[in-house]
Structure formats: structure tokens, C-alpha cells
LOMI-362536 format. One line per 3 residues: number of its first residue (from 1); their letters; for each residue x, y, z of N, C-alpha, C. Coordinates in steps of 0.001 Angstrom, whole numbers. Layout:
// residues N
NUM	A	X/Y/Z/X/Y/Z/X/Y/Z ~ ...
// end
This chain:
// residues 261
1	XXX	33133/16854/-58296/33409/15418/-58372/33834/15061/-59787 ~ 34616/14347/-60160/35426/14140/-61135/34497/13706/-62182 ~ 34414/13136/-63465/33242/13040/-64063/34201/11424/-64503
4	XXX	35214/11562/-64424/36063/10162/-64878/36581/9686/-63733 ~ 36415/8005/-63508/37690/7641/-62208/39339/7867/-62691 ~ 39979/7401/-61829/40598/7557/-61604/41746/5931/-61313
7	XXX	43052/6343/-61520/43687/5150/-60683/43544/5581/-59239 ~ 43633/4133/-58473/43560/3916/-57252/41884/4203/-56381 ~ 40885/4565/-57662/39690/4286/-56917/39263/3061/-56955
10	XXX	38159/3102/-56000/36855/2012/-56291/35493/2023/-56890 ~ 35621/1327/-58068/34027/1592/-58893/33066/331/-58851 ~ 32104/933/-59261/31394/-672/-59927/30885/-499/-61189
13	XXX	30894/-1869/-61900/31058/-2283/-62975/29704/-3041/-63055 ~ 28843/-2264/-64116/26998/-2835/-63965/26982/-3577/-65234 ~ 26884/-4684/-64916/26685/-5712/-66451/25133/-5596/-66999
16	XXX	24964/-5331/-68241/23520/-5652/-68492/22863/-6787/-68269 ~ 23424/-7666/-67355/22806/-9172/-67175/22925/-8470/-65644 ~ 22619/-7379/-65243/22569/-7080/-63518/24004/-7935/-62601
19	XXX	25036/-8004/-63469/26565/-8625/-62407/26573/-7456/-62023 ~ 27392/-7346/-60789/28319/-6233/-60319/29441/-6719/-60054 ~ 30530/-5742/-60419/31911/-5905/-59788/32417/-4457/-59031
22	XXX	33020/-5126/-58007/33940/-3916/-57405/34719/-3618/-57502 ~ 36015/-2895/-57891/37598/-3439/-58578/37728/-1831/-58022 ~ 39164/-2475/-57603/40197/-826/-57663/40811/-978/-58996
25	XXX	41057/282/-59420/41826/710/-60799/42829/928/-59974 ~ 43774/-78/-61641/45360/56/-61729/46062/47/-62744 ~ 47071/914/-62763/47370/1107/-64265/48130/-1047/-64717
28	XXX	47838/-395/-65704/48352/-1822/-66570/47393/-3034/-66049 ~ 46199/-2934/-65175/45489/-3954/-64919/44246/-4466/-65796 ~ 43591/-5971/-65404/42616/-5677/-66553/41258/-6507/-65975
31	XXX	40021/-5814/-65222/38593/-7107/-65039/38499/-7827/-65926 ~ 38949/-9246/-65531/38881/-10574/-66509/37949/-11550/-66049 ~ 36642/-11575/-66677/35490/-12363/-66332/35101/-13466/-67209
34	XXX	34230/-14320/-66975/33843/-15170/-67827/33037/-14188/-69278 ~ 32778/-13169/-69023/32365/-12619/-70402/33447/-11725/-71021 ~ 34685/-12469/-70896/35620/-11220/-71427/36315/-10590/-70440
37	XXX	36844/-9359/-70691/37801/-8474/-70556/37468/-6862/-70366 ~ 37976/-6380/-69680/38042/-4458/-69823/39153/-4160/-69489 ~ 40001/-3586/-69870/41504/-3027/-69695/40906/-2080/-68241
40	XXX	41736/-1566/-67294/41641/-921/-66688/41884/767/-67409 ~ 42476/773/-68436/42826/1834/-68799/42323/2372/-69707 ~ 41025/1450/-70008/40150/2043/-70493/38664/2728/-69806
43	XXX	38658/1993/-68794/37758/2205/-67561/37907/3792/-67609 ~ 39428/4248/-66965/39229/5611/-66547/39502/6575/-67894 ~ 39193/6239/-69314/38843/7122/-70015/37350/7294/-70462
46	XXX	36565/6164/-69644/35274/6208/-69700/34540/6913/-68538 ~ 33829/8369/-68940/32896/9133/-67694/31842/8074/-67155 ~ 31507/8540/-65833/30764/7620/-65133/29243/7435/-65587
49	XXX	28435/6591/-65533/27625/6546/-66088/27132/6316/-67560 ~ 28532/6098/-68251/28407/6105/-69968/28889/4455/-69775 ~ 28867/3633/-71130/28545/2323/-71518/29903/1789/-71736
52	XXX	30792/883/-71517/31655/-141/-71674/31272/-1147/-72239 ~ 31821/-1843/-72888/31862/-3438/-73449/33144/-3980/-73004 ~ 32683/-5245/-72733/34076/-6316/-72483/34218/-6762/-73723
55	XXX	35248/-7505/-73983/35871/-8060/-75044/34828/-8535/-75590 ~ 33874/-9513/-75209/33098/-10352/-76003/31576/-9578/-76579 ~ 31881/-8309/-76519/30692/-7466/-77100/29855/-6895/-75749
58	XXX	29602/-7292/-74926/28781/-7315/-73864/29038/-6154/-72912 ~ 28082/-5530/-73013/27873/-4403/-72378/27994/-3797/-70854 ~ 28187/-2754/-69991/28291/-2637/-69173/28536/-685/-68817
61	XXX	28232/-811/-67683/27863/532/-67047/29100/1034/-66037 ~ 29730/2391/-66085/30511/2710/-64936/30082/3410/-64009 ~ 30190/2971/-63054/29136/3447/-61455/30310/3843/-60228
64	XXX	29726/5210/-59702/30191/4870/-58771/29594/3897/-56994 ~ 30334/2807/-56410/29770/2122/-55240/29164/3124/-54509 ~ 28115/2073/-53989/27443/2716/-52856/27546/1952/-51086
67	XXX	27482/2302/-49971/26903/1931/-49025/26513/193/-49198 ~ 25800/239/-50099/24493/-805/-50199/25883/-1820/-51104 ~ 26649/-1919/-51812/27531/-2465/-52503/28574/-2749/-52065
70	XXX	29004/-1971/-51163/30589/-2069/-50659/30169/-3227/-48791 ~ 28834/-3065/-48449/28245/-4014/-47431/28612/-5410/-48087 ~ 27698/-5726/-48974/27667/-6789/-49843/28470/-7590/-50668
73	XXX	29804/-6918/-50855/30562/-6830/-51348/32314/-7299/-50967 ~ 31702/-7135/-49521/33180/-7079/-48847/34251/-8240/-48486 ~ 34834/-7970/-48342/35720/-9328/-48078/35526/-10267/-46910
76	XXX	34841/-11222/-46717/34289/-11792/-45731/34854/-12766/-44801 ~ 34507/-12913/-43651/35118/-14207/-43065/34017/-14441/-41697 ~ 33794/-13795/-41569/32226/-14244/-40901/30816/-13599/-41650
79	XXX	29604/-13908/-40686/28550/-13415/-41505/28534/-11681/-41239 ~ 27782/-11734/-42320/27722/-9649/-42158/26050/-9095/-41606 ~ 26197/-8300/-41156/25236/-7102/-40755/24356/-7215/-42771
82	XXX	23676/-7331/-43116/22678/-7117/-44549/22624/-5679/-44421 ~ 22057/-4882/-46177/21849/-3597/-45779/20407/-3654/-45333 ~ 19337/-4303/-45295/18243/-4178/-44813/17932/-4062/-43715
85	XXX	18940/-4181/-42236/19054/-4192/-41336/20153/-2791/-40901 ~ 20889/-2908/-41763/21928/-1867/-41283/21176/-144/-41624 ~ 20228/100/-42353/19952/950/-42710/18737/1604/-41417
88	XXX	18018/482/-40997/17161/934/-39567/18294/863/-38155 ~ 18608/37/-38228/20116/119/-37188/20312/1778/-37013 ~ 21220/2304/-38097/21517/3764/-38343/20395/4855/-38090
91	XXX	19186/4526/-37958/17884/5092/-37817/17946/4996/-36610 ~ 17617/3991/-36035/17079/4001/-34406/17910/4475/-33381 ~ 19339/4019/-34045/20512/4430/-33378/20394/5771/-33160
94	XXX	19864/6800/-34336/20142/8269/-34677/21646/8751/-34751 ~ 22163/7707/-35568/23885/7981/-35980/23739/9343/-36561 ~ 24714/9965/-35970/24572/11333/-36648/26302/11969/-36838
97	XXX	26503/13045/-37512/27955/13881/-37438/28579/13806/-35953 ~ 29674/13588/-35876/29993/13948/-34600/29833/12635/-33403 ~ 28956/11541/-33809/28551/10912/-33010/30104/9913/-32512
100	XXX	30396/9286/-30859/31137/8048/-30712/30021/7219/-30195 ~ 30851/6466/-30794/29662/4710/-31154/30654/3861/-30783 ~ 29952/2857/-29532/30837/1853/-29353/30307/639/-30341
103	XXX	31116/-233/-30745/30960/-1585/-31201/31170/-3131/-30401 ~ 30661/-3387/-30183/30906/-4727/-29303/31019/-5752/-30664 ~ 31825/-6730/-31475/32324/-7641/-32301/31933/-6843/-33362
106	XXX	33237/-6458/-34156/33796/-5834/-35877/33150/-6661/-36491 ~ 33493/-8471/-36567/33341/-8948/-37568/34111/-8993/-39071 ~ 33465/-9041/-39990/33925/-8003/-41494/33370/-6943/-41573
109	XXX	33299/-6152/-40506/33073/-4579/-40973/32112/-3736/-41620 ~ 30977/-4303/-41807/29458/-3883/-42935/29401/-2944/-41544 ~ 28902/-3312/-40768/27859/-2488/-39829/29122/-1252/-39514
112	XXX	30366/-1557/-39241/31268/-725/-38886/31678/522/-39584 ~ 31477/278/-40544/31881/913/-42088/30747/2087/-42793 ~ 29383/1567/-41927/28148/2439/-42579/28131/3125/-41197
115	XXX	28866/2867/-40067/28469/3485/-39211/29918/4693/-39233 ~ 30744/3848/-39449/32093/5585/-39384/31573/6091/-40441 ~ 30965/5991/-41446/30588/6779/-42365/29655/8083/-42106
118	XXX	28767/7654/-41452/27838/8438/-40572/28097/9519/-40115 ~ 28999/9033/-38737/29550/10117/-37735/30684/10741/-38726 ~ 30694/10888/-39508/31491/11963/-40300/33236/12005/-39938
121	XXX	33853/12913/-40055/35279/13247/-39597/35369/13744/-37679 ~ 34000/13951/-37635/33939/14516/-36141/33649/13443/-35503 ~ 33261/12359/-35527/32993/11112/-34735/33998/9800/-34438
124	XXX	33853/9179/-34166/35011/8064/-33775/33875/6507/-33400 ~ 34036/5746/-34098/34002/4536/-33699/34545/3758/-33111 ~ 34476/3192/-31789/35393/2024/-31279/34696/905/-30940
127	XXX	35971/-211/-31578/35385/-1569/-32085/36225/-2178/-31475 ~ 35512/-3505/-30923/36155/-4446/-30081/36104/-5745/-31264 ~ 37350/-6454/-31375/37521/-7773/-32034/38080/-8447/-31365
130	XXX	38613/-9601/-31477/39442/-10808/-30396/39887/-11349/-31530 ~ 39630/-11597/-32285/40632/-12959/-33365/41157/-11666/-34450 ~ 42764/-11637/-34645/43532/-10885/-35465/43134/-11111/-36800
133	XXX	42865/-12245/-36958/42680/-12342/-38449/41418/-11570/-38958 ~ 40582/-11930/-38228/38987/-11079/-38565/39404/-9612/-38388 ~ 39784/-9244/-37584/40396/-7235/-37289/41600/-6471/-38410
136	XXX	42401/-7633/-39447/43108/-7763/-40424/42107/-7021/-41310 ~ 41235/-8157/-41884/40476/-8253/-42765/39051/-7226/-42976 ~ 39165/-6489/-41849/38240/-5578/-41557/38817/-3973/-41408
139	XXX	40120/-4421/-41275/40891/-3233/-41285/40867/-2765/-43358 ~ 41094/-3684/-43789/40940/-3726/-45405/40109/-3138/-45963 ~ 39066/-4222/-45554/37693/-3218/-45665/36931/-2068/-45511
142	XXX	37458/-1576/-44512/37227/169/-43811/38208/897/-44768 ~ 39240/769/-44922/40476/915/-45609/40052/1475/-47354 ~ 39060/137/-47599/38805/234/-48974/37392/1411/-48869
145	XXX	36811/1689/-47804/35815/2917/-47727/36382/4447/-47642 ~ 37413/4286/-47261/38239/5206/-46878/37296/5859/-45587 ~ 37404/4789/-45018/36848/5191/-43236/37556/4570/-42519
148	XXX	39098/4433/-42433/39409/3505/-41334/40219/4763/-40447 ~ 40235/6157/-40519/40952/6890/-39991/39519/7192/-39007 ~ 38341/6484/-38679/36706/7049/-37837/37230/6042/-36988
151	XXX	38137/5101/-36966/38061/3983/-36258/38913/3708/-35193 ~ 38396/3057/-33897/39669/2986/-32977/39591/1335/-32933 ~ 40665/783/-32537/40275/-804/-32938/41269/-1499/-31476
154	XXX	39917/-2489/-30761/40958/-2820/-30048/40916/-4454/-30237 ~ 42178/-5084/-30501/42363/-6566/-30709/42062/-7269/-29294 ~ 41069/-7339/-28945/40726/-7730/-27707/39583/-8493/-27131
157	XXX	39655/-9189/-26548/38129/-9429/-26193/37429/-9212/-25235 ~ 35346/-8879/-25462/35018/-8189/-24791/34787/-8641/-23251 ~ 35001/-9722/-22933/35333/-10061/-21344/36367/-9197/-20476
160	XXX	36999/-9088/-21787/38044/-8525/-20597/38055/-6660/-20268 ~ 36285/-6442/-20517/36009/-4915/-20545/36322/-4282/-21671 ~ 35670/-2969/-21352/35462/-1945/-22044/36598/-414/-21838
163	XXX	36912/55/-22364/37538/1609/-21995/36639/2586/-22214 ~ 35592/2689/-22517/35047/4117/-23252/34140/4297/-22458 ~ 33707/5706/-22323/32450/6175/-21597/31887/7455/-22500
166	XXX	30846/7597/-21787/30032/8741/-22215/29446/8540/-24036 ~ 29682/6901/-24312/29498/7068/-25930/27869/7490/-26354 ~ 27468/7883/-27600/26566/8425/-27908/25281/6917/-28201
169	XXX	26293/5931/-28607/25298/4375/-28524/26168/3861/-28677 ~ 25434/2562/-28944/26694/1115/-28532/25183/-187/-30016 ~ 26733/-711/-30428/25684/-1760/-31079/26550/-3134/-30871
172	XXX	25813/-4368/-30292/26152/-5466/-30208/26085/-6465/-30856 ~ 27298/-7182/-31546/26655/-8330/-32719/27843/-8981/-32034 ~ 27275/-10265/-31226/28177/-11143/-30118/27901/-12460/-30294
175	XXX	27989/-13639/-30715/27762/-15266/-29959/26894/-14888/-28572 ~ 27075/-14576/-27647/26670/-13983/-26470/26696/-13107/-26074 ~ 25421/-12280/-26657/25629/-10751/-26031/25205/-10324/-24469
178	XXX	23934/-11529/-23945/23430/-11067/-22648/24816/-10582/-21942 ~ 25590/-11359/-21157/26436/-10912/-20753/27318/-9700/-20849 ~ 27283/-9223/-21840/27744/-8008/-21810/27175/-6683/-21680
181	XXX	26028/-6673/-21531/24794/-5416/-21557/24970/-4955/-20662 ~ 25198/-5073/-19443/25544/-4364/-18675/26791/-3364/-18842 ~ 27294/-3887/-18958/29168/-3645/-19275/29021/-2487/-20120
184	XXX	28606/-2884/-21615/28050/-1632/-22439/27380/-579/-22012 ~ 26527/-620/-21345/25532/328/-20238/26568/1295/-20093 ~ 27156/647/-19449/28312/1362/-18551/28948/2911/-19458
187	XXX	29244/2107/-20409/29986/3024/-21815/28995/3831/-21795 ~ 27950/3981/-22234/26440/5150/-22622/26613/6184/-21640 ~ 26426/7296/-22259/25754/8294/-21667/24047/7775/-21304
190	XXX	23713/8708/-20293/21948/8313/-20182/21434/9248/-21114 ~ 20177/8159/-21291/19985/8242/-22864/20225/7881/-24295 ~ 21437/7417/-23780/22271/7003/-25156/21335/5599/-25628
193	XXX	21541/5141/-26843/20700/3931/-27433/21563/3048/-27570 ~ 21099/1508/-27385/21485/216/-27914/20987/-159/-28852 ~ 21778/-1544/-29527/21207/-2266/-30872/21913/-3237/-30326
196	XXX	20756/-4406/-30247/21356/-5964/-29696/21392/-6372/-30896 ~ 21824/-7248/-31667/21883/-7957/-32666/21518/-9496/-32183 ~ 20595/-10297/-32363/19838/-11417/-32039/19417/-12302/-33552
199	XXX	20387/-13552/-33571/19679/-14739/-34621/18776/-15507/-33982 ~ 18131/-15958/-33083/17398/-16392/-32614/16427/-15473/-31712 ~ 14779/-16189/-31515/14105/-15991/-30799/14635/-15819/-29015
202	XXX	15247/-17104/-29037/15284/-17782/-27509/16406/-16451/-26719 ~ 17136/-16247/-27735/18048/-15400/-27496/17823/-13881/-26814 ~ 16927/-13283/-28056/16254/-11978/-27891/15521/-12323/-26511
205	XXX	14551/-13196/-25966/14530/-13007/-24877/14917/-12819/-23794 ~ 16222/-13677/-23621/17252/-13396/-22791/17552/-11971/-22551 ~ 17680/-11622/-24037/18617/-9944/-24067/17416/-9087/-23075
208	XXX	16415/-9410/-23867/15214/-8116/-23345/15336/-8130/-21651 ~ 15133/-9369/-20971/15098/-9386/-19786/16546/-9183/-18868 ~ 17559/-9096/-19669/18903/-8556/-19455/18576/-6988/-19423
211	XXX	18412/-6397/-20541/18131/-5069/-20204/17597/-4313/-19727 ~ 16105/-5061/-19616/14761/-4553/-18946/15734/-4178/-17181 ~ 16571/-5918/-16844/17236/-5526/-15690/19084/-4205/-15379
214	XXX	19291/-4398/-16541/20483/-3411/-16609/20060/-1996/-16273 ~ 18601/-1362/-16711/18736/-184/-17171/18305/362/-18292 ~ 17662/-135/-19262/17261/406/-20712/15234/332/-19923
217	XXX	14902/1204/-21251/13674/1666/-21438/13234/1870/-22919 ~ 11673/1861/-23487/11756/2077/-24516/12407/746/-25863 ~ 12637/-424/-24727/12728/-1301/-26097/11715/-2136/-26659
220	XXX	12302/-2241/-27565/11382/-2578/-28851/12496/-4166/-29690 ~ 11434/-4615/-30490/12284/-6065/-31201/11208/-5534/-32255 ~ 12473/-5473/-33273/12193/-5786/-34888/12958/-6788/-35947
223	XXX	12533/-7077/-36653/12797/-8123/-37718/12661/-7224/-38780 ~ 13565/-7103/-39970/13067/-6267/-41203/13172/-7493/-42414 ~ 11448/-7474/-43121/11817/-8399/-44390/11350/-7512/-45197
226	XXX	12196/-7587/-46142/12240/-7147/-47420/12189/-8076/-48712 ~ 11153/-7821/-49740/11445/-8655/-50713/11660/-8251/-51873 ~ 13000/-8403/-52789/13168/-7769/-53940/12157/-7780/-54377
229	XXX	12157/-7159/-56044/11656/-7574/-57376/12484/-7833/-58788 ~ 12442/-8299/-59986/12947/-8510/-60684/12525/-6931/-61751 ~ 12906/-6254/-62156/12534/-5205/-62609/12846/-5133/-64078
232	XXX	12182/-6220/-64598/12202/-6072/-66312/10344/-5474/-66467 ~ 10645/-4508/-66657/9077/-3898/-67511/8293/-4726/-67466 ~ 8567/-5815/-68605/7356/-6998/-69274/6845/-7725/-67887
235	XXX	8045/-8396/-67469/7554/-9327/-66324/7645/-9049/-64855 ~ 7539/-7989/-64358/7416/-7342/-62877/7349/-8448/-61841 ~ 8170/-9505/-61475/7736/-10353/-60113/8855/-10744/-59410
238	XXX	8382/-11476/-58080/9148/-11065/-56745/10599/-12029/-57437 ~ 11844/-11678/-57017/13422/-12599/-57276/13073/-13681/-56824 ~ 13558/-14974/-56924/13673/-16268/-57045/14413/-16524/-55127
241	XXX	15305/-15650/-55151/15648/-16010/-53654/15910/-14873/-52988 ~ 15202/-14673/-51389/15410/-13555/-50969/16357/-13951/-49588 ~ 16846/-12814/-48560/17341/-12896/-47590/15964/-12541/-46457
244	XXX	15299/-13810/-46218/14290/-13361/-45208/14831/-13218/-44021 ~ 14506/-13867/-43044/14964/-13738/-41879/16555/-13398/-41718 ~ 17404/-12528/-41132/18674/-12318/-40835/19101/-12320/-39152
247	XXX	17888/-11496/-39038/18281/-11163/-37121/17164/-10159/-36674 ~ 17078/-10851/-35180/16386/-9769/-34684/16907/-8622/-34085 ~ 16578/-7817/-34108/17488/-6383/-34035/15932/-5324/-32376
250	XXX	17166/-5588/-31705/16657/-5083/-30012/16726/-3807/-29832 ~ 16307/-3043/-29769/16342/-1574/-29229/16172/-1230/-27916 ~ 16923/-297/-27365/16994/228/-25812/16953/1502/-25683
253	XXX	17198/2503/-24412/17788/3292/-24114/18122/3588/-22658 ~ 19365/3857/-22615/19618/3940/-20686/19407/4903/-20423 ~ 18749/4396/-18954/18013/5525/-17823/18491/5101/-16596
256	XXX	18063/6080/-15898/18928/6016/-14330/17910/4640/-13935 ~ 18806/4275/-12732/18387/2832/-12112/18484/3576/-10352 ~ 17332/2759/-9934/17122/3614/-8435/17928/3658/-8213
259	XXX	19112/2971/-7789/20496/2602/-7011/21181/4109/-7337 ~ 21319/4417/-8585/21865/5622/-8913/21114/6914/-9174 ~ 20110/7214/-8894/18981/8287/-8579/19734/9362/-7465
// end
């Protein structure tokens, strides 16, 4: 791995006041912030991990992004999947090499993006969107992971069905997902796992008793809270604002249904 970037990557840029920036390098370009300046072309004569200053004295770190940054980070136009959620998602799911994963609503791409990452070069994601502009903007984003070649993308919406079968899981982040659980079912291998994505209580109930009747077993409802900390030595205490509640997050798995025994 290179010990210097490069033009045409993506880094981040760690301010000693804890900013981050994400920036692709370009020649003749320059991060212009309220604290100053960094030439881009000085960026990539700086190894990763060694110290920068912007113009105005002020210090800073060259990193390479992570997962957890490029989520957070991304170009948005609806709400995103958090990494505090996306990281048990990928757990329960058991995303692995090799895996196809259906998606029921892209969105901006967080959950999409940690998940082609996953299934490696041997796996395939397929993602259902309906509004072009959001499947644009998410195409960018995968783009900027260099995961949009994991991806199959259909500009479509999910009423009007599914194509895929035999997938390894399926994750749903819908306005209305009851309705479609079945449908998704369909896609799974038996055995295969779900992830409902649920902002409300009233909702998750619906789903559970949707699935309980589709065909799943083994589910479960979790909520993940997490609460930073501020991590200066002297004064160790919790951040000023956290992301508590995000979603409740449904777990399944399909099993045969008498009808098909």
C-alpha cells in the first residue's frame, strides 16, 4: 500500500479541532476552509499519517477513509442507514465473500456501499430505487468507494416486483415495508436472513406479524444506542449530542411454510 496518496484518491483530512474532510486529490486543486488552505499538491507529498498545516498555522493529519467516514460523509438526499446500525445489520445478516444480497430502497447508499464491500468481488448486490435522482446520486457514491462494479441497480419500483432468487439475504429500508415481505421471501433461499428497517414502534409491529405470517423464524427487534465520548485525557465525558434512537432493526429467517412442505 502506497505510503503517499495519490491523485485521483480519496483521503481524510483530521483537523486537531477533530474536523474531518473527505476530498479527492487533484492536481492544481486546493481544501479551502474557514481555517485556511492546503494545496492539493502538497497533500500527496505528505505520507499518511504524518502532520499538515493549513495556511493559517493549524494543524492536521493525513488519513486514509474508513467505512465509518465515507457512511457519514456521503452525499445525501434522503436519510442514511448510521454506522451504529449498519455494523450489526452486516453481523446478523452474516454478509460474507461471495454473498448476493437483495436491497429493497438504495436511498444514498451507506447501507449499500458497506454491504458491496463485504461480499467482496465474488458477490453482487441488487438494489431497487424508483426516483432517478436518488439512484444518480448513489451511483456517485458507490462510485466514490470504488464498489459500484458489486452493484446491479434497478430504476424501479418495488411494487412492480422483484427479479432475483435464491439471494443469500435481503435488507429492507421502505416508507412501507409490510407489503413487501412477502415478495422479498420470495427472492431468499430457505434460510436466507432479513433486515426490516423500522422508524417507528407501530410499524415494527406490523412487520413482525407480516413475517411471523410470510414465513420467517427466529426474529428478533433491536434498537442499537450508542453514546460517544469526548476523548481529551483531562476531561473524559459523554459528547453534547448523540444519535439516539435511529431505527428499529427486525431480524428473520425463511423457513418452509406448510403449504410448501
Amino acid at each position: 500500500m502506497n505510503k503517499k496518496p495519490n491523485y485521483s484518491e480519496w483521503i481524510k483530512v483530521y483537523t486537531s479541532g477533530g474536523k474531518i474532510y473527505i476530498i479527492k486529490l487533484q492536481r492544481g486543486a486546493r481544501l479551502e476552509t474557514h481555517r485556511g488552505y492546503i494545496d492539493h499538491s502538497e497533500i500527496v507529498s505528505t505520507e499518511y499519517g504524518k502532520k499538515i498545516r493549513f495556511s493559517s498555522g493549524e494543524g492536521a493529519f493525513i488519513l486514509r477513509p474508513g467505512i465509518d467516514d465515507n457512511s457519514m460523509k456521503i452525499k445525501r438526499m434522503t436519510q442514511i442507514v448510521y454506522p451504529k446500525d449498519i455494523g450489526f445489520i452486516l453481523l446478523k445478516l452474516n454478509v460474507k465473500e461471495g454473498d448476493y444480497i437483495l436491497e429493497a430502497g438504495l436511498g444514498s447508499a451507506s447501507m449499500c456501499g458497506a454491504l458491496a464491500r463485504y461480499v467482496g468481488n465474488s458477490g453482487k448486490i441488487f438494489t431497487y430505487e424508483k426516483r432517478e435522482e436518488f439512484l444518480k446520486t448513489s451511483m456517485s457514491n458507490l462510485n466514490k468507494w470504488n464498489v459500484l462494479n458489486r452493484v446491479v441497480f434497478h430504476l424501479q419500483d418495488v411494487e412492480d416486483g422483484f427479479k432475483e432468487s435464491e439471494m443469500d439475504a435481503a435488507f429492507i429500508d421502505l416508507p412501507h415495508p409490510t407489503p413487501q415481505i412477502s415478495n422479498v421471501r420470495n427472492c431468499l433461499k430457505f434460510g436466507g436472513r432479513l433486515c426490516v428497517l423500522c422508524p417507528t414502534v407501530n410499524q415494527s409491529s406490523q412487520v413482525i406479524f407480516e413475517m411471523n405470517d410470510a414465513g420467517f423464524t427466529h426474529i428478533e427487534m433491536w434498537e442499537s444506542i450508542f453514546r460517544p465520548f469526548k476523548t481529551n485525557p483531562d476531561r473524559i465525558r459523554p459528547v453534547d449530542m448523540i444519535y439516539a434512537h435511529t431505527a428499529y432493526l427486525i431480524f428473520g429467517q425463511k423457513i418452509y411454510k406448510e403449504t410448501e412442505e
